[in-house]
N, C-alpha and C positions, 0 to 999 in steps of 0.2 A: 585701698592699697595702691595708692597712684605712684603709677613708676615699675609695678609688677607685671609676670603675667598671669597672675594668679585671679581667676574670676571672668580673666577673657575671653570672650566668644572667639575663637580660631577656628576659620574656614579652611578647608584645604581642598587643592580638587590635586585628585588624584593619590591611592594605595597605594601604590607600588613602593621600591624599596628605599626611597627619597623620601617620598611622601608620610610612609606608615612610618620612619625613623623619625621623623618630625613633629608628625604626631604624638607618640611616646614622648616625646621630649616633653610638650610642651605640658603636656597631660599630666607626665608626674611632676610637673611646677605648677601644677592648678588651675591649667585652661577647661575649658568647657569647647570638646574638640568635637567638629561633626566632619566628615570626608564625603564629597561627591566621585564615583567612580566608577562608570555605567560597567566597565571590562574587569574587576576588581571581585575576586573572591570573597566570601563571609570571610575565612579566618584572616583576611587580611586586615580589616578593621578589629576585631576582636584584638589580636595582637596589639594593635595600637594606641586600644581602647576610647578609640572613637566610636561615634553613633554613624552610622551610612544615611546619609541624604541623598534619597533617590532622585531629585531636582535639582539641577544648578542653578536656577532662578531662586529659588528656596533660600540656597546656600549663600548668594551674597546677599540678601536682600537685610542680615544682623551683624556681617564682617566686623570685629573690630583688627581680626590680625586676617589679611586675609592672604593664600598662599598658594597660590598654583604652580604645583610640582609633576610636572608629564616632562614625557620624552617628547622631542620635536620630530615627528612623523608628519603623511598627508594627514590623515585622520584626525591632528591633534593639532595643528596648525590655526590659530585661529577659533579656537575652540571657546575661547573665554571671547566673547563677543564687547562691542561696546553697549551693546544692551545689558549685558551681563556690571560691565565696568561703572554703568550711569548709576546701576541699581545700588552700589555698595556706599555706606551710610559715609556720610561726611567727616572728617578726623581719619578713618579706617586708613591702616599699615597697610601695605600691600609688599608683599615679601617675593623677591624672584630670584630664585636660587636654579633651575633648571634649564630654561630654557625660556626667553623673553616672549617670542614668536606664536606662542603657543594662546597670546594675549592677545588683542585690540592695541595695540603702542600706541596710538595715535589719541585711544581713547585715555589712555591712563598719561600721557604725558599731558595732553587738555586739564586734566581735573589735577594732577600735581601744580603744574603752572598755575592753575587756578586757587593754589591753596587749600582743594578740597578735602586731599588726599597725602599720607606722606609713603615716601617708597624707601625701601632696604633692598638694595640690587646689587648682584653680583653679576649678572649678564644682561644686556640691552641687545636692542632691535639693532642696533648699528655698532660692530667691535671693530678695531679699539673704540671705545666714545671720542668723537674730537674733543679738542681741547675747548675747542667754540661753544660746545654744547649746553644748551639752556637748563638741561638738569643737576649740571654740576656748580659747586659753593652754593646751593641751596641751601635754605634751614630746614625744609622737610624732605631731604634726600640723604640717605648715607650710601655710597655705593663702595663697592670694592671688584678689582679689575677679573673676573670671570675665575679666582683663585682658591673658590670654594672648594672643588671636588680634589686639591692636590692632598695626595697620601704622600708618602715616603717611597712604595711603590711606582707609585703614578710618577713622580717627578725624577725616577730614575729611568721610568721609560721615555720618558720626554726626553733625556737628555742624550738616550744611546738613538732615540731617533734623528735628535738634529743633528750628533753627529754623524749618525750614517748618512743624512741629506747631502750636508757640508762634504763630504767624502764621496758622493754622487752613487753612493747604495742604495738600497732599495728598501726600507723601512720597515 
C-alpha cells in the first residue's frame, strides 16, 4: 500500500493531548503506533490505542513516520537528542507539528540536507523561516508557516489581541 499510512510504523513521543490525538488518528488509518512518554498516564495511550515504549532509544531506532509532540518547557527542550535523530531509519517522515526545539534542529536539518530524511513541518527552530532558508523548495520538505493549531476560537483571539496591541491595551 505505497502511498498509505496503513502498515506504518509511527513513533510518537509524547501523550498528551496533541500527541494521543495524533495517535488516534493515525491508528484508525492502520498505523502500527507506539508512544514514548516517561510523564504520561496508562489511560492515555489506551485512549489512543497505542502501545507505551518505555525507551526513546527503542522508539526511533524503526520510525517510518516519526513525531515528536511535547510542549516546549526546560524539561523538554532538547529532549529528542541528535543521538536520538542519527538513530531514525533512513527515508523516515519526521513530522513537527508542536514545537521544533524540543529536537536536535541541527541534527535533523544535517540528515534532511543530506537526503536522509524527509520533514512535514509546521514550526522550525527559527520563525518566520527566512526566505534564504536551505529547507525550503526542497523535494523532501513540506512545511507550512506555524498555522496548525488555528481553530475559529483561536483566530478570533488572535485578532481581538492585535487589536488591542495596536490600541496600546493590554491583551
Amino acid at each position: 500500500t505505497h502511498g498509505t499510512i496503513a502498515g506504518k510504523r509511527v513513533r510518537i513521543v509524547g501523550a498528551g493531548n496533541i500527541g494521543s490525538r495524533y495517535a488516534s488518528f493515525v491508528k484508525m488509518l492502520g498505523a502500527d503506533v507506539a508512544i514514548w512518554d516517561p510523564y504520561a498516564a496508562e489511560p492515555g495511550f489506551h485512549r489512543a490505542g497505542a502501545r507505551r515504549e518505555w525507551h526513546l532509544e527503542r522508539l526511533v531506532k524503526d520510525a517510518e513516520i516519526f513525531a515528536p509532540m511535547l510542549p516546549l518547557k526546560d524539561d523538554t527542550r532538547g529532549i529528542v537528542t541528535a543521538t536520538h535523530i542519527a538513530a531514525l531509519p533512513k527515508g523516515c517522515l519526521v513530522v513537527l507539528a508542536t514545537r521544533a526545539l524540543i529536537c536536535d534542529m541541527a541534527a535533523i536539518r544535517q540528515r534532511v540536507l543530506a537526503d536522509e530524511l524527509a520533514l512535514a513541518a509546521d514550526v522550525f527552530d527559527v520563525e518566520p523561516l527566512p526566505l534564504d532558508d536551505p529547507l525550503l523548495g526542497r523535494h523532501n520538505v513540506v512545511h507550512t508557516p506555524h498555522l496548525a493549531g488555528r481553530t475559529f476560537d483561536s483566530n478570533r483571539q488572535w485578532a481581538e489581541d492585535l487589536i488591542n496591541q495596536f490600541e496600546g491595551r493590554e491583551p
